[in-house]
N, C-alpha and C positions, 0 to 999 in steps of 0.2 A: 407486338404479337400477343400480349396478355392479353388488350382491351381487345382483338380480331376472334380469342375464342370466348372472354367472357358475351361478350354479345351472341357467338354463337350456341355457348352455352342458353341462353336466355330463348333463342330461337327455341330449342330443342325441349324446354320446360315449357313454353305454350299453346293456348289451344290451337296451334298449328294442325293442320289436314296434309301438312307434308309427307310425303310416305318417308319412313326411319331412312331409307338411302339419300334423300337428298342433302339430310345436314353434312353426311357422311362426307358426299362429294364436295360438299361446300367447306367441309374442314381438311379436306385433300387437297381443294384449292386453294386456299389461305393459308396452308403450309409451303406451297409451290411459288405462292408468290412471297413469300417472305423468307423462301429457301434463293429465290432471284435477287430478291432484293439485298441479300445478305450479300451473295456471290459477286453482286454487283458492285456495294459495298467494299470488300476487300480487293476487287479487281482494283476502286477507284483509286484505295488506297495506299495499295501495291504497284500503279504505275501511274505515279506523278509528270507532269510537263515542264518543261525547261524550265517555266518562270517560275513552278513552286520548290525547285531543288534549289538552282545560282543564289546563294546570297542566306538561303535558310544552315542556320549550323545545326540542325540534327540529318545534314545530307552533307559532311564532310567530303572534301574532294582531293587527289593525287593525282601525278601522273604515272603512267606505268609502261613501262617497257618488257620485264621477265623475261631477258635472253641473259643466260646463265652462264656462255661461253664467252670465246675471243673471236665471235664472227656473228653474224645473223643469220645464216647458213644454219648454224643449229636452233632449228625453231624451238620454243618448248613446245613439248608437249600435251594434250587436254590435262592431263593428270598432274605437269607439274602448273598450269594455268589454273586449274583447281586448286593445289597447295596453296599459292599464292591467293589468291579472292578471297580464299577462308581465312589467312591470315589480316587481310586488309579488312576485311568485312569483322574480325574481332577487335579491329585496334576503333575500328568505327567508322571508316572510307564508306561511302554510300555514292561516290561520282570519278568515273573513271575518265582517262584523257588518252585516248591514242593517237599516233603523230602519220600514221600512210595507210591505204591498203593494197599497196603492190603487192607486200609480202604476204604469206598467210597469216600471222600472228594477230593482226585486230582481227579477222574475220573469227578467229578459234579462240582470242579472247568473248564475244558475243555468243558462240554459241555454249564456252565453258557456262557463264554465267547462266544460260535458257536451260542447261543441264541440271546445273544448281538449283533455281528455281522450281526446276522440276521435280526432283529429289526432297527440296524440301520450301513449302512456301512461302512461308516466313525470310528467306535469304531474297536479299533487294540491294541492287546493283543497276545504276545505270552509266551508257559511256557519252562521250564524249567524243565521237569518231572524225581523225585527223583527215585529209587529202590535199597531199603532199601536190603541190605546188614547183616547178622547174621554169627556167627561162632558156628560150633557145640556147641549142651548147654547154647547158647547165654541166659543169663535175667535168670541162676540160680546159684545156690551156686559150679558148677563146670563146668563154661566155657573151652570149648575146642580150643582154638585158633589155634592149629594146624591144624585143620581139619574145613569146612564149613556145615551148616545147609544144604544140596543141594536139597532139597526136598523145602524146603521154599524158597530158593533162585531163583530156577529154577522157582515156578513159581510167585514169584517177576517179572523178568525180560519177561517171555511172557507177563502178565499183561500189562506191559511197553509198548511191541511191539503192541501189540493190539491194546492199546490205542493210538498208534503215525501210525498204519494203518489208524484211524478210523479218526483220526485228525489233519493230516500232516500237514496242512493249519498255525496249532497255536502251536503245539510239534515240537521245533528245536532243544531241545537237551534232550540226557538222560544220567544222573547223574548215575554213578554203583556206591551206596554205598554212605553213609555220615558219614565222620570221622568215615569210617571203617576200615581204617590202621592205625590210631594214636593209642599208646601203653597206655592212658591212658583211654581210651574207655575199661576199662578195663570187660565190661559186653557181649561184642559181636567181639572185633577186629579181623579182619582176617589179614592173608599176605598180601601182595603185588600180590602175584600168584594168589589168587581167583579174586578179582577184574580184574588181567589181563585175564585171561581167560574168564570174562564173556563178557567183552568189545570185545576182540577177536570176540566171540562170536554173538558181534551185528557190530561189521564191516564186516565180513561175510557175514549178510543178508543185509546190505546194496550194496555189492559187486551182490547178488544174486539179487538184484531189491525186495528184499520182505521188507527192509525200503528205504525212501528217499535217495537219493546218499548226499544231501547237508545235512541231520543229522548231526548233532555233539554228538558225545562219549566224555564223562571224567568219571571221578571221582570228588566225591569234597569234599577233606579232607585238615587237619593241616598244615599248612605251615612246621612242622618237616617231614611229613609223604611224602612231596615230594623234601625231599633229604634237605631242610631247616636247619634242627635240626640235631640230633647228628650221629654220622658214625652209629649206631645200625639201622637206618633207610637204610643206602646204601648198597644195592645189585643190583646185574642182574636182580632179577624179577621187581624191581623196575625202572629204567633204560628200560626195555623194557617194560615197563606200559608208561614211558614217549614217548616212539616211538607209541605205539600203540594208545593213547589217540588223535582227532584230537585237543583239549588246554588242559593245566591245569589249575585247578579250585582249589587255595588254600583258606584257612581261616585263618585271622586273627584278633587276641583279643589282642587286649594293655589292654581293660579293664577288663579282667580277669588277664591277669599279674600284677595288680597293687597288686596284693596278692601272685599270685604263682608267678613272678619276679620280688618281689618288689627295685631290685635296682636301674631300670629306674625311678622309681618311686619317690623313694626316692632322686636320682642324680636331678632329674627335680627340687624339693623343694630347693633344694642346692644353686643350678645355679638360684633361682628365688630371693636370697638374697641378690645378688649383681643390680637386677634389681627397685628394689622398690622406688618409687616416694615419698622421702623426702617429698613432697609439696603436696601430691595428700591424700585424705581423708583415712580411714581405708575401707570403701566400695569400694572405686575403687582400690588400695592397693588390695584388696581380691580378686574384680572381674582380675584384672591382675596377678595373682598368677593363679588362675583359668586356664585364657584364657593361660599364657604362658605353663602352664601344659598338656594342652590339644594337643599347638603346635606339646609340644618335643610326647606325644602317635600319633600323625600321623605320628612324622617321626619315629619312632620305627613298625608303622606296613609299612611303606616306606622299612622298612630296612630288615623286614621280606620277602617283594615280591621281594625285591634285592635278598635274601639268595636264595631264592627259583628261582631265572633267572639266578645265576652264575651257581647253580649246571644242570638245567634241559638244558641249556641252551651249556654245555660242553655233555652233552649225543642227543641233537638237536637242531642246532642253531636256528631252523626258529619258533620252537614251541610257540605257541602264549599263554599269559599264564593272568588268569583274576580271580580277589576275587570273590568268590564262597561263602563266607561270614564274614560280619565282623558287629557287632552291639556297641549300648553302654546303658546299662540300667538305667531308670531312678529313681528308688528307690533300695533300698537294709537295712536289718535287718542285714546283716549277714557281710562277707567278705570285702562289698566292701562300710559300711555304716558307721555310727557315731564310731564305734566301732574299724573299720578293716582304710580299705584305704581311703576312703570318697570321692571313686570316683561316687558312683550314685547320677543322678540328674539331672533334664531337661535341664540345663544351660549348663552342659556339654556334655548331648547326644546331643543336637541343636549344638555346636562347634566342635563337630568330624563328626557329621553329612554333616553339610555344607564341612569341611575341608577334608574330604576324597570326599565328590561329588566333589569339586571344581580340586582335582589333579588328580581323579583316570579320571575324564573329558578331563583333559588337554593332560595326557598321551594316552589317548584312551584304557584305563584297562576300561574291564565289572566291573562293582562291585555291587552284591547283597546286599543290605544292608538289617540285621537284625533288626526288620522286622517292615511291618506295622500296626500291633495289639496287641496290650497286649494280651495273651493266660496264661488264668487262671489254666488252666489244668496240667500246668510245675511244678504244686510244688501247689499243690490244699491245700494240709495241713498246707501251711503257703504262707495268702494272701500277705506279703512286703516281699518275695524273689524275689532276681533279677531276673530270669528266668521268674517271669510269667510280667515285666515290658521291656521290650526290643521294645514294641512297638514305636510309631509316632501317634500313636491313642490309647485312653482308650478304653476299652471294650465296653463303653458305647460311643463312639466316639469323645471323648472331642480329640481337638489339641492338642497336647505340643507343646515345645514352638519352634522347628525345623520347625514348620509347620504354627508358627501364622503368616507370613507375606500373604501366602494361604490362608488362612479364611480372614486375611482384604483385600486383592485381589477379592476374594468375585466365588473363584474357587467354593466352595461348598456347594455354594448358590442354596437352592431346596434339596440338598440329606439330608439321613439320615442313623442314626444305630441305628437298636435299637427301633424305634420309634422317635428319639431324632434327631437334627440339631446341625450340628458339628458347633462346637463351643472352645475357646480356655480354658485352663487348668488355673486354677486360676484367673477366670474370664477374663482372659486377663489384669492383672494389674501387670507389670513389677515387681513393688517394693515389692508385695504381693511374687512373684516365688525369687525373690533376696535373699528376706530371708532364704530361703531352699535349697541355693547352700552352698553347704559341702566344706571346704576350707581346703586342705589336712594338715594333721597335719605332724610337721619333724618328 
């Protein structure tokens, strides 16, 4: 812009015959274009394409749910879907994951963010929009896995289209199906074939100009379901799902295997006997039992996204491939509590928390982490199951302790949930949360 008016300056001091209006207009023009070129500028910069968020860590990613009840019947509302972005958008979330749009809730998630936006430019949110996936008879006592729901399916996925016409700007990618091929989704799973076809389906209209060309298509299922786990998973249809998808989007849980594989689990305890600090108290002793525990489940879900790039990787080398989900909960009655593994517990979702941001960072892996809210609706009939605690936030917005160095940062100073100002879990007194870390039993 300097060098556009010193030249015009220079115009305007020589023996030019121009009449005094023409530099004028020519200085009205070269502010017009550099008033576009600006706008054009921030537009490019303010809406990024799938391949420059997945994997970049100043586009940090979660999943999000924001239903506040014991039902989904109570949707939240624009205003508490607002509460929520502001807080996500301060901890530094920049990539959102929703899981259907039957409901209202992704659609009024998309338009909360276009409000936000609008309100203020600088706020940058993109999702990640789900379309939930059924198999014939899906959610009764005779599912049909051989065959698909295609009536609910179908319009699943226009739903989808709609809503990524309607808001291309913030929908970069759309999910076909969630842990809709893994064989123990045993209430809706489909093939490998339905899923490809419907991706097919939306590459098509991306070819046809009727979506974005720079959309991104996946799937985002189990780390067995893309060729991970056992030979019963590998076929052709699967193989050209990985050709067709533009990444793969797998999930992975060390802390649910600490029950249904508990020999990681168990080998970690093992290996932690030879490490113990003769000299160091029975509290630090624990906390280092803990913390080496926690190491060895990052490198086992490490080992998982290995499994999952040897195979997909032999079927397309260039395919780019990133966690689509992986959580750790912080309470649990059942499975994973006093009783079962003793892996729930803020101490250890803050330590797989940080340790999975820290590598999946390093390597440039997108990773969704499950999620940022307690959702009570997971398991309404019994308040201390894991499922409704996988949050980074109480329902009532309290911090855990992943998130206490954020609240003393003083990131989310002014918002709220709730009514309420986020605030840390256990008032913020280390020794108070210390007590309540679960120290795996042999």
């Amino acid at each position: 812009m300097r060098q556009n008016i010193t030249a015009l300056g220079m115009m305007l001091n020589s023996n030019s015959v121009w009449p005094i209006t023409t530099p004028i207009i020519g200085l009205l023009f070269l502010l017009a274009i550099f008033s576009c070129s600006q706008n054009n500028h921030e537009q490019k910069m303010s809406n990024k394409s799938a391949s420059e968020i997945l994997g970049n860590p100043e586009y940090t990613a979660i999943s999000y749910g924001g239903y506040r009840g014991k039902t989904r019947s109570q949707q939240p509302s624009l205003d508490d879907l607002k509460e929520d972005l502001l807080i996500m958008h301060a901890l530094g979330i920049r990539v959102l994951r929703t899981y259907n749009v039957q409901l209202p809730h992704a659609s009024n998630v998309v338009k909360a963010i276009d409000e936000l936006k609008t309100e203020n430019p600088e706020f940058e949110m993109y999702v990640m929009l789900g379309a939930w996936i059924d198999c014939a008879g899906a959610w009764t006592d005779a599912p049909n896995h051989s065959l698909e729901d295609y009536e609910a399916n179908k319009g699943e996925i226009q739903r989808a289209v709609e809503l990524t016409k309607q808001y291309p700007e913030i929908i970069k990618v759309i999910a076909v199906g969630n842990e809709a091929m893994v064989h123990w989704a045993a209430s809706y799973f489909v093939s490998p074939k339905v899923i490809l076809n419907w991706v097919k389906h939306l590459q098509e209209l991306k070819v046809s100009g009727d979506l974005p060309s720079d959309l991104w298509i996946t799937s985002s299922d189990n780390f067995a379901s893309w060729g991970g786990g056992g030979a019963e998973y590998h076929n052709n249809d699967l193989n050209e799902l990985i050709k067709a998808v533009d990444y793969v989007s797998l999930h992975t849980y060390p802390f649910h295997d600490t029950h249904y594989n508990p020999n990681c689990w168990k080998d970690t305890l093992d290996r932690l006997n030879d490490v113990k600090n003769d000299f160091a108290s029975d509290s630090m002793n624990s906390l280092l039992v803990v913390e080496q525990a926690m190491s060895r489940a990052i490198e086992y879900s490490q080992g998982q996204y290995q499994q999952v790039a040897e195979y997909v990787h032999r079927i397309d080398e260039d395919k780019p491939i990133h966690i689509g989900e992986t959580g750790w909960a912080s309470i649990s009655d059942g499975f994973y509590g006093p009783e079962g593994s003793r892996a729930a517990d803020e101490y250890k979702q803050a330590l797989f928390y940080h340790g999975m941001r820290e590598w999946t960072h390093r390597e440039g892996i997108g990773c969704f982490f499950f999620e940022a809210f307690d959702e009570p609706w997971k398991s309404a009939s019994n308040p201390t199951d894991s499922e409704n605690h996988f949050g980074l936030f109480t329902v009532k917005g309290e911090a855990k302790y992943a998130v206490w160095s954020d609240v003393d940062s003083g990131k989310f100073e002014g918002l709220q949930r709730n009514g309420n100002a986020i605030v840390k879990t256990y008032s913020g007194e280390l020794e108070l949360l210390e007590r309540h870390v679960l120290i795996p039993a042999n």
